[in-house]
N, C-alpha and C positions, 0 to 999 in steps of 0.2 A: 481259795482256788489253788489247784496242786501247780507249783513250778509249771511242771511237764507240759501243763494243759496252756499254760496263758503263754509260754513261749513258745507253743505249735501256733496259738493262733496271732501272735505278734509277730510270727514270722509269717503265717498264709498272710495277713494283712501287707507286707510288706513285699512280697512277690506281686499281689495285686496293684499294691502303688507303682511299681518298676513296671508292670503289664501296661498302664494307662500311659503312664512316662516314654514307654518305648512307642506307643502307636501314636501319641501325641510326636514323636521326631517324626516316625514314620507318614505320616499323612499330613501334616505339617503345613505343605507345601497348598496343599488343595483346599487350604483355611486363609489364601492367601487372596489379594485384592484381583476380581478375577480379570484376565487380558484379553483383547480382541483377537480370536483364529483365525486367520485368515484359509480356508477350506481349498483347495485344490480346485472342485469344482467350482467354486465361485470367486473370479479372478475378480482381482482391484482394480478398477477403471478410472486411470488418471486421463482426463478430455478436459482438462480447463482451456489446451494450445491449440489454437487453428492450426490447420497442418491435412497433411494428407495422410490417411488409415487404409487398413488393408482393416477386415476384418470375416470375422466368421463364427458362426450358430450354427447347431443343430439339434437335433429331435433330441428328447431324452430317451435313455437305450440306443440309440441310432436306429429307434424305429422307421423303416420307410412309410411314414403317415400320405408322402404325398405321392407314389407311384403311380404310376400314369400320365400321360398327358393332358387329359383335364386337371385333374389336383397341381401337377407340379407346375400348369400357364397361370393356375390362381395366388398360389406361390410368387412368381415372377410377376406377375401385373402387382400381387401388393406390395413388394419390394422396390421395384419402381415409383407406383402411389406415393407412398412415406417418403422417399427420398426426396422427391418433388416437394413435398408438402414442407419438409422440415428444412428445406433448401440446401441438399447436401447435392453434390456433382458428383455423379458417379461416372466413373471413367473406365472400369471395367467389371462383369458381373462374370457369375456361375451359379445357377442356381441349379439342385438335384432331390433325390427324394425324401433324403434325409440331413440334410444341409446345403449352406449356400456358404458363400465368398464374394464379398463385394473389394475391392481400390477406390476409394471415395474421396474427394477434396470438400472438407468440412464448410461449413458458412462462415464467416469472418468473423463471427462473432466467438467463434471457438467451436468446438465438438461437445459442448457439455449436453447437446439435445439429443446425442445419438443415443443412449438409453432409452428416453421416452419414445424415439423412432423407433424401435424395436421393439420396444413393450407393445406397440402399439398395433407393427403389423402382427408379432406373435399371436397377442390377443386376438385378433381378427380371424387369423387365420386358424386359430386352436380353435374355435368357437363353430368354424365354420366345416371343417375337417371331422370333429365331434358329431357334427348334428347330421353330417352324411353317413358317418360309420358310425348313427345313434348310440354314441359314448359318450354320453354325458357326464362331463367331470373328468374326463384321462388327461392326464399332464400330457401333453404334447412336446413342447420345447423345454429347452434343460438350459443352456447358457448362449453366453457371445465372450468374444474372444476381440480384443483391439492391440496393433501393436501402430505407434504412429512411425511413419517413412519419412526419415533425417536424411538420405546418403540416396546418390543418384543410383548405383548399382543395388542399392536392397529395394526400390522403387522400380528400378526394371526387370527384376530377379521376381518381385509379388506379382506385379503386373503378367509376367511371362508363367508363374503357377497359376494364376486365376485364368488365364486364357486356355491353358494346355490341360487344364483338370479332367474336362469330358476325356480327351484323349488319353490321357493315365489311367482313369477308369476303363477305361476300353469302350465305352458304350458310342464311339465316332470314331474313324478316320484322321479327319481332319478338324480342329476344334470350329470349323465355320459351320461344320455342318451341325451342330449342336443348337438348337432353337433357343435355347433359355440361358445364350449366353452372350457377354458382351459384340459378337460378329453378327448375332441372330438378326439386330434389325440392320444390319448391313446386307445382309444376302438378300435380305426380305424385299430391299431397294434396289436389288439387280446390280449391286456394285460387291459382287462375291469376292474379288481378286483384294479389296481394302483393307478387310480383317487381317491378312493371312500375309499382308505385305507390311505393315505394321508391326507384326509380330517377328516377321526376318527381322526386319528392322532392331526391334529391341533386341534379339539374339545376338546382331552383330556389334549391337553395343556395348551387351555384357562381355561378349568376350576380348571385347577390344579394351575395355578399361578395369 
């Protein structure tokens, strides 16, 4: 074989080894033992601590699935349901078309049930949501959100956004007048002035401490 010939191909041999060499550093990494993502959309829920939670879910897209006042009282009565069932004390609600906000004081035993309490109204209510607006199979809800309340002033600071929500949205006046939320079954009892005296109340304490 001519010189010429065997040292063109001992050198293409040789650029081809350097070829697999370079993309072997190159991708390297991606050969590597693979690690857990933790995804934006799906936050890491530490509840092993009894404690008190603010918490919040909503639709996936932030579609309004439940607008209206029939969808969004079946909404609010299952949220209710579950909490009862799963013995969480809920201390103040907002519930809306496309999301809710609860301030909850967990069971003694810890928060570790609040997942399955959610799975569980979700479910109910995706199932039930579907077979009105014959959508069999649409994802309905997307995530929840938990942050647990250590500090007096972030406990009256959540408590004072979960009562005043209707009214940022603009859809009330006054957040008493809003049905599907923690004052709702206060007004309901003809004791209107409770909610709304409660809530001075924490105002005057946020700003005092």
């Amino acid at each position: 074989m001519p010189r010429s010939l065997k040292s063109e191909r001992q050198s293409s041999s040789d650029l081809e080894c350097a070829g697999r060499a370079k993309r072997r550093r190159r991708f390297g990494l991606f050969r590597m033992t693979p690690q857990r993502i933790t995804w934006p959309h799906a936050p890491t829920h530490r509840l092993s601590t009894q404690g008190t939670y603010i918490v919040t879910a909503g639709t996936y897209q932030k579609a309004h699935h439940f607008r209206g006042r029939d969808r969004v009282a079946v909404l609010h009565r299952g949220l209710l349901s579950v909490a009862n069932r799963f013995n969480w004390q809920l201390e103040a609600w907002s519930v809306f078309s496309n999301h809710y906000h609860f301030v909850g004081h967990s069971p003694d035993t810890g928060a570790d049930n609040l997942a399955q309490m959610l799975s569980l109204l979700h479910e109910k209510t995706a199932k039930w949501i579907n077979k009105v607006d014959r959508s069999a199979g649409r994802e309905v809800w997307h995530n929840f959100w938990e942050t647990r309340l250590t500090h007096k002033n972030s406990y009256l600071a959540r408590l004072n956004y979960v009562h005043q929500n209707a009214v940022k949205q603009g859809l009330v006046y006054l957040a008493s007048q809003y049905p599907w939320w923690f004052g709702g079954l206060v007004r309901n009892n003809s004791t209107t002035r409770t909610g709304e005296d409660n809530l001075r109340f924490q105002n005057r304490q946020i700003k005092s401490t």
